[in-house]
C-alpha positions in Angstrom: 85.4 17.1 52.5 84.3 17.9 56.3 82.3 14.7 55.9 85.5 12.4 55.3 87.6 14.0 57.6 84.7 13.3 60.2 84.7 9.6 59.4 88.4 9.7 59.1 88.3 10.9 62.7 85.4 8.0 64.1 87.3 5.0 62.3 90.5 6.4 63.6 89.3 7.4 67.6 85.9 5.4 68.5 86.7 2.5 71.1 86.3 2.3 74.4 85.7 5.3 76.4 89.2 6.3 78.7 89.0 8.5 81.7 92.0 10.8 82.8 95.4 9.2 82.8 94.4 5.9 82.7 92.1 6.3 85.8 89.6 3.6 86.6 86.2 4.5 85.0 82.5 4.5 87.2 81.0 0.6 87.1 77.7 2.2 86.7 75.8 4.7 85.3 74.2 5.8 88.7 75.5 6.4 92.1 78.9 7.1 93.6 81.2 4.4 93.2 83.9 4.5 95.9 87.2 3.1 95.4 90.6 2.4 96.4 93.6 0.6 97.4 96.1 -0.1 100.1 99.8 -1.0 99.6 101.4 -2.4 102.8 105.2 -2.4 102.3 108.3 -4.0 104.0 111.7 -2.3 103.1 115.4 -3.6 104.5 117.9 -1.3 103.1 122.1 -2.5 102.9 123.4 0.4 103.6 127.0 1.6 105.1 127.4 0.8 108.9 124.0 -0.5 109.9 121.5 -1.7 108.0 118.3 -0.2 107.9 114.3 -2.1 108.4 111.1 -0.9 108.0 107.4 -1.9 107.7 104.6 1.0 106.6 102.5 2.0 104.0 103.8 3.1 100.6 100.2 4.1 99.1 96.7 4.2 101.0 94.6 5.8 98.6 90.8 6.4 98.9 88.9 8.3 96.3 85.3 8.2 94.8 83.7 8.4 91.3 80.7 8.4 89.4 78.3 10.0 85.8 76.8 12.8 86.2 73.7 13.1 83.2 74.3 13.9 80.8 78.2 13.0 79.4 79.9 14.2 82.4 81.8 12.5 85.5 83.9 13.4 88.7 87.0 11.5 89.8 88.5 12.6 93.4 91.5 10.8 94.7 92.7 11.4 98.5 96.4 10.1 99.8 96.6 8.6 103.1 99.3 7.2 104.0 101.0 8.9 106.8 105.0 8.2 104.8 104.0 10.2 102.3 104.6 14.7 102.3 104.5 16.0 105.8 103.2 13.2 108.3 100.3 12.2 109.0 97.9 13.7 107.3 95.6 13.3 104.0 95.9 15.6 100.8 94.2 15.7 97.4 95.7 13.7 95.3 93.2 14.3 91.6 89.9 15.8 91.4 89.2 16.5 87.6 85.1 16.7 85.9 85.4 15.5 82.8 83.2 15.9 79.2 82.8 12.9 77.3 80.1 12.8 74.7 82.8 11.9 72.1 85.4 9.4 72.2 88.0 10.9 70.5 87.4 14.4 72.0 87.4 14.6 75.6 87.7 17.5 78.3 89.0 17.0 81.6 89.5 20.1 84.1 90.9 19.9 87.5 94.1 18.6 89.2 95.8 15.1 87.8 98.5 13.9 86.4 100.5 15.3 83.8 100.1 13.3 80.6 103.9 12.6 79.8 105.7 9.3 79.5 104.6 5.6 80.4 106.0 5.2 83.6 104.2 7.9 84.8 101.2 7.9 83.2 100.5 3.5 84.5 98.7 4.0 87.6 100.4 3.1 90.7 98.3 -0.1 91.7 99.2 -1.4 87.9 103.5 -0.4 88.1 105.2 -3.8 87.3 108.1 -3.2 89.6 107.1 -1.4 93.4 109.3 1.9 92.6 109.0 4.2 89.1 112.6 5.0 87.8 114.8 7.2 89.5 114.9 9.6 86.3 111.2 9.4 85.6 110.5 10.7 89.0 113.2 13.7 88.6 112.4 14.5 85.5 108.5 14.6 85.3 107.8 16.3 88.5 106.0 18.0 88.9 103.6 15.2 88.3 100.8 16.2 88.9 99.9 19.8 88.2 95.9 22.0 88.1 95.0 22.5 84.4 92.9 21.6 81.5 93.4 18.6 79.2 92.4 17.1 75.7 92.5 13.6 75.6 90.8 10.5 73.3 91.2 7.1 71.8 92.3 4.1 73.6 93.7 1.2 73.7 91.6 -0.4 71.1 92.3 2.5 68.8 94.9 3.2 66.6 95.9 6.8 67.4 95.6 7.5 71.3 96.4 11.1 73.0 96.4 13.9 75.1 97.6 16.9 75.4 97.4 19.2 78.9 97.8 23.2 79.6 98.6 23.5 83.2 100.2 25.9 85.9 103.3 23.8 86.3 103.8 24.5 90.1 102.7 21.2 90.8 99.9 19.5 93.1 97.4 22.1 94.6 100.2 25.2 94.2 98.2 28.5 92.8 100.1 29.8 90.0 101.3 33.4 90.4 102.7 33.9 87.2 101.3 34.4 83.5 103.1 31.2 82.4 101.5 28.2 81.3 103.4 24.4 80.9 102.0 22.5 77.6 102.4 18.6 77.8 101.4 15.8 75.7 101.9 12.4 75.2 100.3 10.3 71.4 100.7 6.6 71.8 100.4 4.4 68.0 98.9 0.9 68.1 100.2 -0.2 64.8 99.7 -3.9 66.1 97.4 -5.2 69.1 101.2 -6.4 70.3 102.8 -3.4 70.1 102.8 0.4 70.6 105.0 3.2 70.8 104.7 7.2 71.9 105.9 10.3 71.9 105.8 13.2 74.8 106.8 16.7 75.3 106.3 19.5 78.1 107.2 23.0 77.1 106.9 25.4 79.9 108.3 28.4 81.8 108.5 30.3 85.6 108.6 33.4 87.2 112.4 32.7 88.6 112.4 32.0 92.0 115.7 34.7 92.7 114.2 37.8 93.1 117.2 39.3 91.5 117.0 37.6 87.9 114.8 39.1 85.4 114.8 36.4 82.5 112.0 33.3 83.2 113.1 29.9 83.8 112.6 27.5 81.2 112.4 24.4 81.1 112.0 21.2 78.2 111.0 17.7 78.1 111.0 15.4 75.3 109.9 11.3 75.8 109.6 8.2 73.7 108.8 4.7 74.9 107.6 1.5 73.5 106.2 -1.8 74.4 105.6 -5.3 72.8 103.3 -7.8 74.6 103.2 -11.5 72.7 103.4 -15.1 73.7 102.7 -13.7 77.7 105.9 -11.7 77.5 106.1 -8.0 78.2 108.6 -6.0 77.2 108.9 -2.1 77.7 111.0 0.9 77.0 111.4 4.7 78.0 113.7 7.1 76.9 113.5 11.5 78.8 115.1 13.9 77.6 115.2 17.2 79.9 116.7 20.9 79.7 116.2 23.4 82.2 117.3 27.0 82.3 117.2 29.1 85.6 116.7 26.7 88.0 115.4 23.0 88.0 113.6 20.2 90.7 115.3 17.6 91.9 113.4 14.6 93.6 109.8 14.2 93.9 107.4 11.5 92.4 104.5 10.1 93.5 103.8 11.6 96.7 106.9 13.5 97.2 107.9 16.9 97.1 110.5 17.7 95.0 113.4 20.2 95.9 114.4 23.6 93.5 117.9 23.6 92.7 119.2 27.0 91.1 121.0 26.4 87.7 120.8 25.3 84.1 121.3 21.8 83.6 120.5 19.5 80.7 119.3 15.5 82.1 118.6 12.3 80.4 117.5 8.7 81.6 116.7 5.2 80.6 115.0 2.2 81.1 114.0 -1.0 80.0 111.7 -4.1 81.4 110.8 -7.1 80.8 108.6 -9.9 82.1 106.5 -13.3 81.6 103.2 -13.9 82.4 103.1 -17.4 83.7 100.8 -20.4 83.8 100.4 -20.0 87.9 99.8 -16.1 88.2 103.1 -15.3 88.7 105.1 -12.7 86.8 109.1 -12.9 87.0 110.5 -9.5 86.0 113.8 -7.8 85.7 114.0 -4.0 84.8 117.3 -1.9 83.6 117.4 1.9 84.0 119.9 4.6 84.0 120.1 8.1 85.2 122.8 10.9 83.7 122.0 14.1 86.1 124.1 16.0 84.0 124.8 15.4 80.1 127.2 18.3 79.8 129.7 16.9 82.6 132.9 15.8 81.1 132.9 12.0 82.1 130.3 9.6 82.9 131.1 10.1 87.4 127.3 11.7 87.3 125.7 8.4 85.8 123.6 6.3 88.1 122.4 2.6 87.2 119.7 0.2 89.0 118.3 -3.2 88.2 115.8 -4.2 89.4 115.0 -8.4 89.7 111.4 -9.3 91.5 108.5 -10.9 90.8 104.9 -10.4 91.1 102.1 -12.8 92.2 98.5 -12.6 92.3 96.3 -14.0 94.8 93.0 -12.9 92.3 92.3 -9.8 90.7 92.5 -7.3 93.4 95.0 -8.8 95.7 98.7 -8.7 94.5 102.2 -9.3 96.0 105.5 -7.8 94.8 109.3 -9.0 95.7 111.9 -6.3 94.4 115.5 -6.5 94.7 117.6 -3.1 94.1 121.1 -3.5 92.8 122.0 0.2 92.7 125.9 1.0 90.9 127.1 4.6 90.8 129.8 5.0 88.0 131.8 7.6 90.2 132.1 4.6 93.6 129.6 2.5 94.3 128.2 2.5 97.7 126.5 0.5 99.9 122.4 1.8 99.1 120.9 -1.7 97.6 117.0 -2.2 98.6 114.9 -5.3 99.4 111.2 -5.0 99.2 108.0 -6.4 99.9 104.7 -5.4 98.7 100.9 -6.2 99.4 98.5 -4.7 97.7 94.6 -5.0 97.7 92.4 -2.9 95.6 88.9 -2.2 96.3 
């Protein structure tokens, strides 16, 4: 019986191997492989009275990688741009070891991202549009977080997971409480054109006022889905969110997200599509929608943004991205609409 289960296992897990989160993997077996990428951005904002215009850098990541005999490797990941937390300085983004002698059982220990959602968990050089959803950057942060993970498959497989226990204080904070977060994320390839997944994140806190005894608590619950045939790419993401005590507002890649005191319950939406055409260029148009609080009486708290742009590729490391922001708040729209420019080259 422990035989078939084994072979169950193999048939249902071996592929390609797949580092941490979708990180890039060593390209060789030897030596330190150092890699990276710059994203150069141009922002003019319509906003009330005069409007706003701005070059800098949205990303300027550098980081380094490599196998280390026998079934191990390192990833580390530094930030640089100087837009990004408190000026200009650099900060550890990821440094995780991981274990891979099997495929369908690997160990990764260290700091990363936390393995929820498919916004989140697509790298930042591969997003389709240049900003993640409002409500996937409220209610995944932290996003990244110190802590063990379980993760194997891949794309080539049918079954693809993992599953994280981690402080939940977010990037590089110690954890001075007993309290773990558990998150996870399964993704089912059914059809090499189409997937869809499941995430949670479970978790509780030491409250930050003194004067309550009680933990804070908070829930997540995700599903998304995406279809890629005839060059079209379509995808969806549904997050579900409770907190109890107090909650973070704001945040995302490179941000740092602000505690609000309270119990609130949060949900948000989004969908995307684009076409991959004959002349590397990708039109794309993505829908999302943010509901900060499900329990007020109306719909005054919903927030909605599409998103029209395209992406063009100069070859496979250098990329351009056009985004227009048409941002409608249900209570009185305001004048907060975004044009963007991206260039991004990978090395």
């Amino acid at each position: 019986m422990r035989k078939i289960l084994f072979i169950i296992t193999a048939v249902l897990f071996i592929g390609y191997t797949a580092n941490a989160q979708g990180c890039a993997e060593p390209a060789s077996e030897d030596g330190v492989n150092v890699f990276g990428y710059l994203q150069t951005q141009y922002d003019y904002g319509f906003t009330e009275g005069d409007n706003t215009s701005s070059f800098g850098f949205n990303r300027a990541r550098v980081g380094v990688m490599g196998n280390i005999p026998y079934d191990f490797s390192y990833y580390v990941l530094l930030e640089t741009s100087p837009f990004k937390k408190d000026g200009p300085k650099a900060y550890l983004l990821d440094a995780f070891v991981t274990y891979s002698r099997f495929p369908f059982l690997k160990v990764s220990m260290g700091s990363f991202k936390s393995p929820f959602g498919q916004e989140l968990s697509t790298p930042c050089n591969a997003l389709y549009t240049i900003n993640r959803s409002k409500f996937v950057n409220e209610l995944t942060a932290p996003d990244r977080d110190m802590g063990l993970m379980l993760l194997g498959g891949a794309d080539t497989t049918l079954f693809q997971y993992s599953v994280a226990y981690m402080n939940g204080t977010g990037l590089l904070v110690a954890d001075k409480d007993k309290y773990k977060d558990l998150v996870g994320r399964v993704i089912v390839h059914p059809l090499d054109w189409f997937q869809f997944a499941g995430s949670f994140r479970l978790g509780k806190s030491v409250s930050s006022d003194e004067t309550v005894e009680d933990a804070d608590e908070r829930k997540r619950f995700g599903a998304d889905f995406q279809i890629e045939k005839f060059g079209f790419l379509v995808q969806g993401e549904y997050i579900w969110a409770e907190d109890k005590g107090s909650y973070l507002v704001g945040g995302g890649c490179g941000g740092d997200p602000e505690l609000v005191q309270g119990s609130v319950k949060r949900q948000g939406l989004s969908i995307m599509a684009l076409y991959n055409t004959p002349w590397n260029l990708q039109p794309v148009i993505k829908y999302e929608n943010y509901d900060d609080d499900i329990d007020f009486d109306g719909y005054n708290n919903y927030e909605h943004v599409t998103t029209i742009g395209f992406n063009y590729f100069f070859n496979e490391w250098t990329r351009l991205q056009v985004n227009y922001e048409y941002k409608a708040e249900w209570a009185g729209e305001v004048d907060n609409d975004m044009l963007m420019v991206q260039l991004q080259v990978k090395f």
